[in-house]
C-alpha positions as CSV (number, residue, x, y, z in Angstrom):
1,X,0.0,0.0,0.0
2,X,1.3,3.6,-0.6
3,X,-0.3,6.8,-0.3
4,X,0.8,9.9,-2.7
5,X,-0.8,13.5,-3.0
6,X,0.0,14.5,-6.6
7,X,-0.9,18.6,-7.4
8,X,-1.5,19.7,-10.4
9,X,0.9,22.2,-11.4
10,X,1.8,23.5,-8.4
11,X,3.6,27.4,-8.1
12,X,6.3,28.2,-6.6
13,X,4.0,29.6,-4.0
14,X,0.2,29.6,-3.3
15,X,-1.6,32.8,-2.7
16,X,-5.3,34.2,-1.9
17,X,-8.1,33.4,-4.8
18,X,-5.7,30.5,-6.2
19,X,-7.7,27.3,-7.0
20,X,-5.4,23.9,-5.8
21,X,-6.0,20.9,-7.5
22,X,-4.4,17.9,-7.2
23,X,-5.2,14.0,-6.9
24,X,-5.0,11.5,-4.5
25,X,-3.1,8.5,-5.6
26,X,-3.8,5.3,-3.5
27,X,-2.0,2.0,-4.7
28,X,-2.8,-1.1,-3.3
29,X,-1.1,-4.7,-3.2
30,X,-4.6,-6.6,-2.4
31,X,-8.0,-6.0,-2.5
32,X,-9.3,-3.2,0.6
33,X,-12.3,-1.9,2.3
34,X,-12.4,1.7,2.5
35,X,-14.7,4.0,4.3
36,X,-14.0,7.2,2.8
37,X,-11.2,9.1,1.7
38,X,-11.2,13.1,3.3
39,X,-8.9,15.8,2.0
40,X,-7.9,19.2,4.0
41,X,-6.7,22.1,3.7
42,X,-5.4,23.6,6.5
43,X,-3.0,26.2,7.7
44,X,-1.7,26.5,11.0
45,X,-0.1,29.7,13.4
46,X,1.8,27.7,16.1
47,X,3.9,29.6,19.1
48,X,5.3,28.5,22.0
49,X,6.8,30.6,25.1
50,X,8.2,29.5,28.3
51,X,6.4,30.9,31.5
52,X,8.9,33.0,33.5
53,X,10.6,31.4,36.9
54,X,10.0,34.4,38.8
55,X,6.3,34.4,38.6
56,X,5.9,37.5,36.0
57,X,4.1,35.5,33.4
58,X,0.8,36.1,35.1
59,X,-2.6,35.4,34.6
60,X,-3.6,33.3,31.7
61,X,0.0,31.7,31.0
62,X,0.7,30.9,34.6
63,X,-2.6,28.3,34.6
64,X,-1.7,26.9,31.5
65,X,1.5,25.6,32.5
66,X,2.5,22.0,31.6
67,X,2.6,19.7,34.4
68,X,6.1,18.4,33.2
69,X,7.6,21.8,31.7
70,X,7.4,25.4,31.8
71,X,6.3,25.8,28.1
72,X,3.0,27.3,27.2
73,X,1.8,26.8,23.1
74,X,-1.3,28.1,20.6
75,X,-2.2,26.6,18.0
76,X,-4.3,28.7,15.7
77,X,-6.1,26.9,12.9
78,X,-6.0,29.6,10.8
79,X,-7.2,27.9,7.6
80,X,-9.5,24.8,7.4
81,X,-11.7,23.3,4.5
82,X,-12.5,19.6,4.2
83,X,-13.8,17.7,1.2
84,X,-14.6,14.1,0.8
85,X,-12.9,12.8,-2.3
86,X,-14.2,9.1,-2.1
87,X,-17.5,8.2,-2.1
88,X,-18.0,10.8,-4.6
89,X,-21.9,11.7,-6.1
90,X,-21.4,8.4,-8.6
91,X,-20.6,5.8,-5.7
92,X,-22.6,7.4,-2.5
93,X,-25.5,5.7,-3.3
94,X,-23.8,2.3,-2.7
95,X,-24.3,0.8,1.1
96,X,-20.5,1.4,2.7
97,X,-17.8,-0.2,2.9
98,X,-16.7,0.4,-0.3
99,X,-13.9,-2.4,-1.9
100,X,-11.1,-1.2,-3.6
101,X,-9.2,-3.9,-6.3
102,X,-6.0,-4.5,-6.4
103,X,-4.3,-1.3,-8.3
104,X,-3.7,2.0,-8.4
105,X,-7.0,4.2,-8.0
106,X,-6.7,7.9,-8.1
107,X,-9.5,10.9,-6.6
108,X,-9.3,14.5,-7.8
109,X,-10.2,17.0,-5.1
110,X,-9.7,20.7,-5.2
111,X,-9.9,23.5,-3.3
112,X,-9.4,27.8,-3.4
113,X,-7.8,29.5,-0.7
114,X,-9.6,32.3,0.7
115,X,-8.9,36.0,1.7
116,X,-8.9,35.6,5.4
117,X,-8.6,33.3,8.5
118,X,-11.0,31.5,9.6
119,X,-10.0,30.4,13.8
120,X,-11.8,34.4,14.2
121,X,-15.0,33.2,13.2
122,X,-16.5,31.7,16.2
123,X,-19.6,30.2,14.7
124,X,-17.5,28.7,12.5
125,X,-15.3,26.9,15.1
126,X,-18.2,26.2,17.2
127,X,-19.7,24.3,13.8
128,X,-17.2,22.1,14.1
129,X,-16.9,21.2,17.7
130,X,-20.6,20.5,17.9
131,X,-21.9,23.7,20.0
132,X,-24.5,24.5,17.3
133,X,-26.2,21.3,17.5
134,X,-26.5,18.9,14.1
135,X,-25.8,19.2,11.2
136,X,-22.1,20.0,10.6
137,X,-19.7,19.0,8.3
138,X,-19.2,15.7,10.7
139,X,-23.1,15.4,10.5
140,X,-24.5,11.9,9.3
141,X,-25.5,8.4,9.9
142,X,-22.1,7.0,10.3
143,X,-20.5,5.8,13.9
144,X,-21.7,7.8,16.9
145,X,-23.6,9.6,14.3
146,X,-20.5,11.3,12.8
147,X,-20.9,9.8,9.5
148,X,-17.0,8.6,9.6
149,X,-15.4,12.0,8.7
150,X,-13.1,13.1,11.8
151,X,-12.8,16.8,11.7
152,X,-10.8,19.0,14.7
153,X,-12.3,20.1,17.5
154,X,-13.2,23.5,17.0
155,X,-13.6,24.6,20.5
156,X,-10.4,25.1,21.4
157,X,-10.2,28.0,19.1
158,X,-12.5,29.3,21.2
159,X,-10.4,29.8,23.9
160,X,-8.2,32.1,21.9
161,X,-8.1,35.6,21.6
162,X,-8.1,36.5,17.3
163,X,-8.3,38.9,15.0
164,X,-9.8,38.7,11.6
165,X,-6.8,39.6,8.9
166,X,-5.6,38.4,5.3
167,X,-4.0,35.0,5.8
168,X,-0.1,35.3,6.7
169,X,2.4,33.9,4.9
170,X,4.4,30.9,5.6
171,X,7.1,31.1,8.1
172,X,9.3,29.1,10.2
173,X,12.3,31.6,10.8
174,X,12.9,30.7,14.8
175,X,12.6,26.8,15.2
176,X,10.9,25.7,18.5
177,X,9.3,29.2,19.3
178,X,6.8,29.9,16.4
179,X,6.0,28.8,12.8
180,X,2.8,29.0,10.1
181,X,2.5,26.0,7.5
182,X,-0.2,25.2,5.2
183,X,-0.3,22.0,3.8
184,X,-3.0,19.3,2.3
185,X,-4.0,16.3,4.6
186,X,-5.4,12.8,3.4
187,X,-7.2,10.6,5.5
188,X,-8.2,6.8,4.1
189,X,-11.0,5.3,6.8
190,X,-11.0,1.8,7.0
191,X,-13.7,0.2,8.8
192,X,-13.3,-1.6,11.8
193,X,-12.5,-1.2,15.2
194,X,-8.2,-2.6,14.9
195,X,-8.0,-1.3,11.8
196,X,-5.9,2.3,11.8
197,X,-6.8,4.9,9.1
198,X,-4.3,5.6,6.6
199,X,-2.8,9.2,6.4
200,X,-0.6,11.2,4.3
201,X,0.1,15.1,4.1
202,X,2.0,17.5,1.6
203,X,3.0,21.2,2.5
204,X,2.7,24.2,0.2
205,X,4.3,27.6,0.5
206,X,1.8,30.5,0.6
207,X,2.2,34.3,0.1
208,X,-0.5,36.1,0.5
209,X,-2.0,38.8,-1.9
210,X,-1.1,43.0,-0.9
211,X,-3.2,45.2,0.2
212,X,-4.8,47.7,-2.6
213,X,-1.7,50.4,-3.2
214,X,-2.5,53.9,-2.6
215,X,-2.4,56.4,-5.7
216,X,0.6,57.2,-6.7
217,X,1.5,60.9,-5.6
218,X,4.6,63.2,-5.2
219,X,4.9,63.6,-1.1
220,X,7.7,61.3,0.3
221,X,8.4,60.1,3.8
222,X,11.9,60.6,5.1
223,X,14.5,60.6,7.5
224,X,17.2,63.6,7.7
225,X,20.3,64.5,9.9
226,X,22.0,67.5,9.5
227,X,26.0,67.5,10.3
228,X,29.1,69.5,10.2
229,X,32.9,68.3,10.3
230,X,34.5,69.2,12.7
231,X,36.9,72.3,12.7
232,X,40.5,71.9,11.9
233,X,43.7,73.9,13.7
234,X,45.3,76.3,11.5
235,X,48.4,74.6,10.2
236,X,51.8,76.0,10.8
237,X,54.9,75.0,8.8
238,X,58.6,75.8,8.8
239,X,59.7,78.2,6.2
240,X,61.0,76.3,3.2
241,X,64.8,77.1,2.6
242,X,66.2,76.4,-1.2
243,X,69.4,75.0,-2.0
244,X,72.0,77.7,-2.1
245,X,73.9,77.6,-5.9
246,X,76.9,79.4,-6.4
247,X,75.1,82.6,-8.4
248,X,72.3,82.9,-5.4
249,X,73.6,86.2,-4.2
250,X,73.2,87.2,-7.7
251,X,69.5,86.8,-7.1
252,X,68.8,89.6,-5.1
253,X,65.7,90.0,-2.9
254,X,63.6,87.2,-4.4
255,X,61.9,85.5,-1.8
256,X,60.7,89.1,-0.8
257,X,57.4,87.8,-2.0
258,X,57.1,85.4,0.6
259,X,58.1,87.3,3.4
260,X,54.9,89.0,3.7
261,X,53.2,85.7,4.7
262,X,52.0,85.6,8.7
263,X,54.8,83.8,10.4
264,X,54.7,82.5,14.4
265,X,56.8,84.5,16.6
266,X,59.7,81.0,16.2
267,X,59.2,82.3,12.5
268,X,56.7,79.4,11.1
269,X,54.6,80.2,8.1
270,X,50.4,80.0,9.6
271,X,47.3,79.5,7.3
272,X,43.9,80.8,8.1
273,X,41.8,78.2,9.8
274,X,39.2,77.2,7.2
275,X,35.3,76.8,7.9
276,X,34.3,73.3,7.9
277,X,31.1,72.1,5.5
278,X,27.9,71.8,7.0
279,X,25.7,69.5,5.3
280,X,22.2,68.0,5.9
281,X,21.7,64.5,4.7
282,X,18.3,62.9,3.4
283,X,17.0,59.6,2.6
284,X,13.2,59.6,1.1
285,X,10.7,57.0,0.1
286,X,7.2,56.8,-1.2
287,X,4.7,57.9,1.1
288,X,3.3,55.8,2.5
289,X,7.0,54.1,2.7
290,X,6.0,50.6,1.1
291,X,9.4,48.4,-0.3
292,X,8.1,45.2,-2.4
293,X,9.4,41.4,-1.6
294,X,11.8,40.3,-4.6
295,X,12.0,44.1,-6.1
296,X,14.8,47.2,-5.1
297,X,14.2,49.8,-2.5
298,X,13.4,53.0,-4.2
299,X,15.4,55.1,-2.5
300,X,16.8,58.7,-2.9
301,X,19.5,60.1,-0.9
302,X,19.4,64.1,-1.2
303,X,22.6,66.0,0.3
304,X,21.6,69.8,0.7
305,X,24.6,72.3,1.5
306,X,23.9,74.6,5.0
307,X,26.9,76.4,5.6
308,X,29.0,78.7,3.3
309,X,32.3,76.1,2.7
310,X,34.7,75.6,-0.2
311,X,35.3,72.4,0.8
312,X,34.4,69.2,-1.0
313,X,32.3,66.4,1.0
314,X,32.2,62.9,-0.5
315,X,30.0,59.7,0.1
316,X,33.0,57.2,1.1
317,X,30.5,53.8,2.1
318,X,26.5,53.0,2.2
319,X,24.7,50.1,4.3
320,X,21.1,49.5,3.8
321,X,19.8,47.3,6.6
322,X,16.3,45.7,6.7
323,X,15.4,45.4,10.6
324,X,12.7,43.1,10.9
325,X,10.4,42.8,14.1
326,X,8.2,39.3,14.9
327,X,6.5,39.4,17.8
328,X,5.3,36.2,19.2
329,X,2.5,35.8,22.0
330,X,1.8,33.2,23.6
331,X,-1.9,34.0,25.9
332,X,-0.4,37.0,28.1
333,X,3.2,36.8,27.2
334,X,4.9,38.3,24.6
335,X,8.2,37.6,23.0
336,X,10.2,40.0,20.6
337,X,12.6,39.0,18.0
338,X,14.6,40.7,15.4
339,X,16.1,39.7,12.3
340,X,18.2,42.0,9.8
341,X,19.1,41.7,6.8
342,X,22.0,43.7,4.4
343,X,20.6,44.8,1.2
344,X,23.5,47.1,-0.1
345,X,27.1,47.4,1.8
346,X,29.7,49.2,0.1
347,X,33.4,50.6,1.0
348,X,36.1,52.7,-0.6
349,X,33.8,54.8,-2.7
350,X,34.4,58.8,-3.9
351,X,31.2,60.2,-5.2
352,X,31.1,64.5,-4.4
353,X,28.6,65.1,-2.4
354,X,29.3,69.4,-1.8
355,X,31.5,70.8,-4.9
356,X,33.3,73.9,-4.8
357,X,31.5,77.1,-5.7
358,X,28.1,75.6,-4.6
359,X,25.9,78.3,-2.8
360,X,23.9,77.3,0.3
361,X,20.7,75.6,0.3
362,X,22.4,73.6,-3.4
363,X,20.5,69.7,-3.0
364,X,22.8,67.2,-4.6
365,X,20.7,64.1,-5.6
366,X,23.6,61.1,-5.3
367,X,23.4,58.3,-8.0
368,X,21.2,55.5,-7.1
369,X,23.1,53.3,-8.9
370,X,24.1,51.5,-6.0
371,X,21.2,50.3,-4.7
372,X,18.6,50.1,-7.4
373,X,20.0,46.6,-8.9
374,X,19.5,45.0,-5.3
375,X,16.5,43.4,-5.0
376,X,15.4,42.6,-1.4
377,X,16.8,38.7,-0.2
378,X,14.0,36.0,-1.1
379,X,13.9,35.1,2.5
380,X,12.2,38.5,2.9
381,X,8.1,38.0,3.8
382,X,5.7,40.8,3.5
383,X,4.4,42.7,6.5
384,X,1.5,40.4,8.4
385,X,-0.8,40.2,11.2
386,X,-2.4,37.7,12.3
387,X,-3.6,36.3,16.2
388,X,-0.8,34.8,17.4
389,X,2.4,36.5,15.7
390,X,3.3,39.5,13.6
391,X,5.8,41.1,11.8
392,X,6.7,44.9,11.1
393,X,9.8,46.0,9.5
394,X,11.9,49.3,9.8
395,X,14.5,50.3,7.3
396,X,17.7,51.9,8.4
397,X,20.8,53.5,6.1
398,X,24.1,54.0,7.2
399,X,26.5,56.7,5.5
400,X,30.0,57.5,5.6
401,X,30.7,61.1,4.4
402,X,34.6,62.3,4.0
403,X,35.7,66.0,4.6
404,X,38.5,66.1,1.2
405,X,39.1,63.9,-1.3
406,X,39.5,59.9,0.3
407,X,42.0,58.2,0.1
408,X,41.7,55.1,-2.6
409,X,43.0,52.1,-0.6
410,X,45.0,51.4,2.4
411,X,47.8,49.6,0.1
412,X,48.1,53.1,-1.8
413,X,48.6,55.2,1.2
414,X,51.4,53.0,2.8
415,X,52.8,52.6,-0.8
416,X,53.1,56.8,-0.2
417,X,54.5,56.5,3.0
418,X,57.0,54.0,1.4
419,X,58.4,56.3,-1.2
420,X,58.9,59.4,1.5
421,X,61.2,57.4,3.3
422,X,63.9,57.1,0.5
423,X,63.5,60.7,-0.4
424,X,61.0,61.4,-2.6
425,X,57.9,63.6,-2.7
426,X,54.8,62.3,-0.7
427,X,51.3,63.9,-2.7
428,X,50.1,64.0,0.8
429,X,52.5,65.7,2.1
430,X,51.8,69.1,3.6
431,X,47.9,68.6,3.5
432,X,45.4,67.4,5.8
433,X,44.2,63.9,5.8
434,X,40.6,63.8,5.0
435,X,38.2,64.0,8.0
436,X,35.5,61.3,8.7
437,X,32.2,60.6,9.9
438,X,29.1,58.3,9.8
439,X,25.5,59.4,10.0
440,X,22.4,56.8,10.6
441,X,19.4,57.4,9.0
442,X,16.2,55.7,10.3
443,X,13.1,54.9,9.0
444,X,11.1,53.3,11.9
445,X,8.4,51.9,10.3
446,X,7.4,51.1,6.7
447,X,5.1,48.3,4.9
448,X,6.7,45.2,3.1
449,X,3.7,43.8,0.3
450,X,4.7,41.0,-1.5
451,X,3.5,42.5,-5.1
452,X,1.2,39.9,-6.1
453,X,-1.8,42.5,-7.1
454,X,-5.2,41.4,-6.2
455,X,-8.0,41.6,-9.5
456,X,-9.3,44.9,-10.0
457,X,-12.7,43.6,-10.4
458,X,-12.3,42.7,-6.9
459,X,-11.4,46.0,-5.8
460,X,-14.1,47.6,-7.8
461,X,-16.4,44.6,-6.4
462,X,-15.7,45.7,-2.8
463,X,-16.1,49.1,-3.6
464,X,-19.4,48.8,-4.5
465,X,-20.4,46.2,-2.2
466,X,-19.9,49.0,0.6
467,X,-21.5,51.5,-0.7
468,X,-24.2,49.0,-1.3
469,X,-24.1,47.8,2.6
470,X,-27.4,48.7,4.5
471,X,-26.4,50.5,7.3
472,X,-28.7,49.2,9.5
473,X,-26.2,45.7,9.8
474,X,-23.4,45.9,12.1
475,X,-20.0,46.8,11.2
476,X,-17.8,43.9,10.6
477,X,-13.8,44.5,10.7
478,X,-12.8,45.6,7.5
479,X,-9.8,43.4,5.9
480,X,-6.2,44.6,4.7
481,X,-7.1,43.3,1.3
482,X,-10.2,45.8,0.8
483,X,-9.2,49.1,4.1
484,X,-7.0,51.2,1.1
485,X,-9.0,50.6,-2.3
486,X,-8.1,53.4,-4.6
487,X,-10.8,54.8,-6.9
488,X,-11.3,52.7,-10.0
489,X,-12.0,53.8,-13.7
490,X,-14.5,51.2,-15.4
491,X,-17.1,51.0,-12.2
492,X,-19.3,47.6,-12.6
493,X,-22.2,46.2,-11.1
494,X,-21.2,43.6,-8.3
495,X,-23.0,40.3,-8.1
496,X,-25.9,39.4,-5.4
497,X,-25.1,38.5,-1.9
498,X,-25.3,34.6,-1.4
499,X,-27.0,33.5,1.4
500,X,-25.0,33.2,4.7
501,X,-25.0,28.9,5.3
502,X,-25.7,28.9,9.2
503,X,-26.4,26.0,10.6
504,X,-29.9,26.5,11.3
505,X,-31.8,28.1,8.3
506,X,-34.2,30.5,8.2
507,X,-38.4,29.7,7.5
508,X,-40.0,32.0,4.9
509,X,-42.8,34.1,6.1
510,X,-45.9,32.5,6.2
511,X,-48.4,34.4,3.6
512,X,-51.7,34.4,4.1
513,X,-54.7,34.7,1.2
514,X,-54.5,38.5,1.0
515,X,-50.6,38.1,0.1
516,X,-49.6,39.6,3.1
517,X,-46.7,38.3,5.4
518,X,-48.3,36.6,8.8
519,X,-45.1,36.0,10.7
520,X,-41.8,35.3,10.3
521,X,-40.3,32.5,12.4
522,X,-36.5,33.5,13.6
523,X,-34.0,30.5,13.6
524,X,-33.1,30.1,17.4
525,X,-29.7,31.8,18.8
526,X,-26.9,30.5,20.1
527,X,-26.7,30.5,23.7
528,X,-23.3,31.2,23.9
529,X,-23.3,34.0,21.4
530,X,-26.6,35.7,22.4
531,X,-28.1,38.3,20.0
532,X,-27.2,42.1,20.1
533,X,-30.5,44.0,20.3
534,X,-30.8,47.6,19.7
535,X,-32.6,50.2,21.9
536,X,-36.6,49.2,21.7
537,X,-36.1,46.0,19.8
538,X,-37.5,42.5,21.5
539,X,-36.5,40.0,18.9
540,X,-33.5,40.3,17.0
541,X,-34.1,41.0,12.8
542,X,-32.6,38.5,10.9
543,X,-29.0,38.8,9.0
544,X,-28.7,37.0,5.8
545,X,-25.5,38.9,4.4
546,X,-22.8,36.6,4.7
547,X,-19.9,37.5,7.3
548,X,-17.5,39.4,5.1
549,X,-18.4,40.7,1.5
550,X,-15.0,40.2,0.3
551,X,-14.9,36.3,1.2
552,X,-18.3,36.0,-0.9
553,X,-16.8,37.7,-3.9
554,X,-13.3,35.6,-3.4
555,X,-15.3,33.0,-4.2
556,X,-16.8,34.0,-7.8
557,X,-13.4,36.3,-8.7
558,X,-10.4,35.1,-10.5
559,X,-7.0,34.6,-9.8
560,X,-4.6,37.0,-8.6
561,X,-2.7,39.8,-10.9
562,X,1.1,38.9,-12.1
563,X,2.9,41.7,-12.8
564,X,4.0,41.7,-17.1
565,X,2.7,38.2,-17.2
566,X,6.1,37.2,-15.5
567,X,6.2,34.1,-13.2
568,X,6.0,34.1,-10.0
569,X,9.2,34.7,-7.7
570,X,11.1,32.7,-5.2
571,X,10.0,33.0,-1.5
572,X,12.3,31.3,0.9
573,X,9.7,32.0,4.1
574,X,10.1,28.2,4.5
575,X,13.0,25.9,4.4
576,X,11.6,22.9,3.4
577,X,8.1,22.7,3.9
578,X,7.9,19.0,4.5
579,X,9.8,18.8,7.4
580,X,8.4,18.2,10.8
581,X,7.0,20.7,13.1
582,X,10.1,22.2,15.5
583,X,7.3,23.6,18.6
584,X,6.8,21.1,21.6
585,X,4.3,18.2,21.1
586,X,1.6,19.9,22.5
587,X,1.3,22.3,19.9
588,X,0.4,19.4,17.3
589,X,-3.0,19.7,17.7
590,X,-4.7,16.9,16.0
591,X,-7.4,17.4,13.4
């Protein structure tokens, strides 16, 4: 017997709106009795903290200690569709078990990832742990009434504190502490009581779809730091004495010239201290600062003259840094890390930054040459929240500025030293060495999307759809995918609302003779999620818009937009996605 999950053309990654289909390939030595075959989807959100000695972690964390260990866990189900793949509509009418030849046999299933996560939804969760009564997806005629399909017990999720947001991407950058996977699951039931199910599961990398951009416009977010060398001493020097030549008193008076020069009172030739350059330094972004996974920073460094200095200022090295910030919670703790990455880092470099003869208030824009060519490191994930963990990323640029013209290498200077010591002329010689310094310029927070562009006739969709909201039904949280959508040029009519699928439905109103409505029977409310009624209001009206307008019209919309056509890029968020799970065993929840 062997058990393979075989995708159909499966990405480099899998993203919001993308429609997986693949096949279940089941190969077996002798004929088998088979109960049903089940295929998930799921994604997970696992972290795991340890509670603090000293008594801090209080609260929440402190009662859910392990008996044996010190380490707390969630485990947010954060995506989680099942389908049955075997019987399918041809062979359910058949009394189960079902026999299976000897062979290979093969089941298609498929699925499409949605916008957002579904652990937030609690009558979701609650649907599958049984709270709402029958008729669930684990509703039937099967053992204990189950029908044979084992599904997770939603409950737990209750628990949890969440928040409804786009579905992150995968992750699994600090082994044993937090992680998010998504993967596709296969469960083979065979009947009897000895008889252990068969199982089998696949990852999948997943990178979720950006936010809509905001219009492009000309204001830019920056970060500046004005400077100023500091001043140098005047230089004295000993007054130079030539070589005395037999017809030198023929000469007369001709160094009378240089007599006039100020000397010291030991007779030493002075120069007048010069100013030092003052300079203000600028690095500027897009406003709102937003950098894209897999594409350059789009950066400009402006250099803008403030005091009135011959001197000449160069750009000597650059470091652009990508600080990134995951914070990990874990009930009432909360754990910080930070990751960094280098984008640019160069030395030994001699672009003018102040020229001579520049008035004050001159901006110098430097070359971006540097930079634009970099793309950011594939390891790079875009900005996320989601209940358990979150990422935010600030952007930080180094400079090193040079007062005179730098010096080319290290090797060249002590070849200069070199030649002074058997008697010849040093270029140095006689002039200052160039003056130093190294400014940071910080940007503490900006956006990382990943650039995978959602539909426009989704955004358009969503548009409408709000617009078209009655006011009189409560505010849901809005999503990342639809808080920023831009104004659109080709308007278009959005579909109609499907109905909401709750788990008891509705009764039409009973009409009477005349045509007119005699009552209206209200499905009956969960007890643990009792109705919100509104001032004067007895019974509450009945909602049949579904939870989120977005996730209806993910589910009638197309595919995500590529930009040029081009394939998608590498994301490195994962290691190997098929490795086992680094967090403590009690974070494996079973499902």
């Amino acid at each position: 017997m062997s058990i393979r999950i075989a995708l159909e053309n499966p990405p480099e990654f899998y993203t919001n709106l993308d429609i997986i289909r693949g096949q279940v390939v089941l190969s077996l030595s002798r004929p088998e009795q088979i109960g049903g075959i089940i295929v998930k989807l799921e994604g997970e959100a696992k972290s795991a903290l340890g509670v603090p000695a000293d008594g801090s972690g209080t609260g929440i964390a402190q009662k859910e200690r392990t008996p044996t260990g010190d380490v707390i866990y969630e485990n947010h189900k954060i995506l989680y569709k099942v389908t049955q793949a075997f019987p399918d509509e041809k062979t359910n009418a058949l009394p189960p078990p079902y026999v299976l030849a000897a062979g290979q046999h093969r089941f298609p299933f498929q699925f499409k990832f949605p916008f957002n996560n579904v652990c937030g939804d609690p009558a979701a969760m609650a649907k599958l742990g049984g709270l709402s009564g029958a008729g669930g997806i684990a509703s039937g005629a099967g053992l204990f009434g189950l029908g044979g399909i084992r599904v997770m017990d939603g409950t737990k999720q209750l628990m949890y504190r969440h928040v409804t947001k786009t579905l992150p991407p995968s992750f699994t950058g600090f082994p044993g502490q937090c992680e998010i996977r998504y993967y596709v699951k296969v469960t083979i039931q065979r009947p009897g009581i000895f008889k252990e199910n068969w199982r089998m599961q696949a990852g999948l990398k997943f990178l979720p779809i950006e936010p809509p951009r905001p219009p492009k416009s000309n204001h830019e977010a920056y970060a500046r730091r004005p400077f100023a060398f500091r001043p140098r001493s005047p230089r004295t020097n000993a007054p130079s004495k030539k070589r005395s030549s037999f017809f030198s008193g023929w000469g007369g008076s001709s160094n009378a010239a240089s007599s006039s020069a100020p000397t010291t009172a030991d007779g030493k030739l002075t120069t007048e201290p010069e100013v030092p350059p003052s300079i203000e330094m600028s690095a500027r972004l897009p406003h709102p600062a937003i950098i894209t996974c897999n594409q350059p920073v789009p950066l400009r460094l402006i250099a803008k003259k403030l005091a009135g200095s011959d001197a000449e200022v160069y750009l000597t090295a650059i470091q652009i840094d990508l600080i990134g910030q995951t914070e990990v919670r874990c009930y009432d703790l909360i754990n910080t890390e930070t990751s960094r990455w280098v984008i640019v880092s160069r030395q030994g470099l001699s672009i003018p930054v102040s020229r001579l003869g520049d008035p004050v208030g001159t901006e110098v824009v430097l070359p971006n040459d540097i930079w634009c060519n970099q793309p950011l490191p594939n390891t790079v994930m875009p900005s996320f929240v989601t209940c358990n963990l979150s990422r935010e990323y600030q952007l930080e640029v180094k400079l090193g500025l040079s007062w005179g013209k730098p010096l080319v290498s290290s090797s060249s200077h002590a070849a200069a030293v070199a030649t002074s010591l058997f008697g010849r002329s040093n270029k140095h010689e006689g002039a200052d060495l160039p003056q130093e310094i190294h400014l940071p310029l910080h940007f503490s927070s900006i956006e990382v999307y990943s650039g995978i562009a959602p539909p426009a006739a989704l955004i358009e969709a969503m548009k409408q759809g709000k617009k078209k909201r009655p006011q009189t039904q409560p505010a849901r949280p809005a999503t990342s995918s639809s808080a920023e959508a831009g104004p659109s040029t080709a308007p278009q009519q959005p579909p109609a609302l499907p109905p909401r699928t709750n788990t008891v439905t509705a009764q039409a109103p009973v009409m009477g003779t005349t045509g007119s409505a005699v009552g209206v029977v209200h499905p009956p409310s969960d007890p643990l999620y009792p109705p919100q009624l509104a001032p004067g209001e007895t019974e509450p009206p009945y909602d049949d818009a579904p939870p989120s307008y977005d996730e209806a019209m993910a589910e009638i919309m197309g595919g995500p937009v590529i930009p040029d056509g081009a394939p998608r890029p590498a994301y490195s968020g994962v290691t190997n996605e098929n490795e086992p799970s680094t967090l403590p065993a009690g974070g494996n929840e079973k499902s």
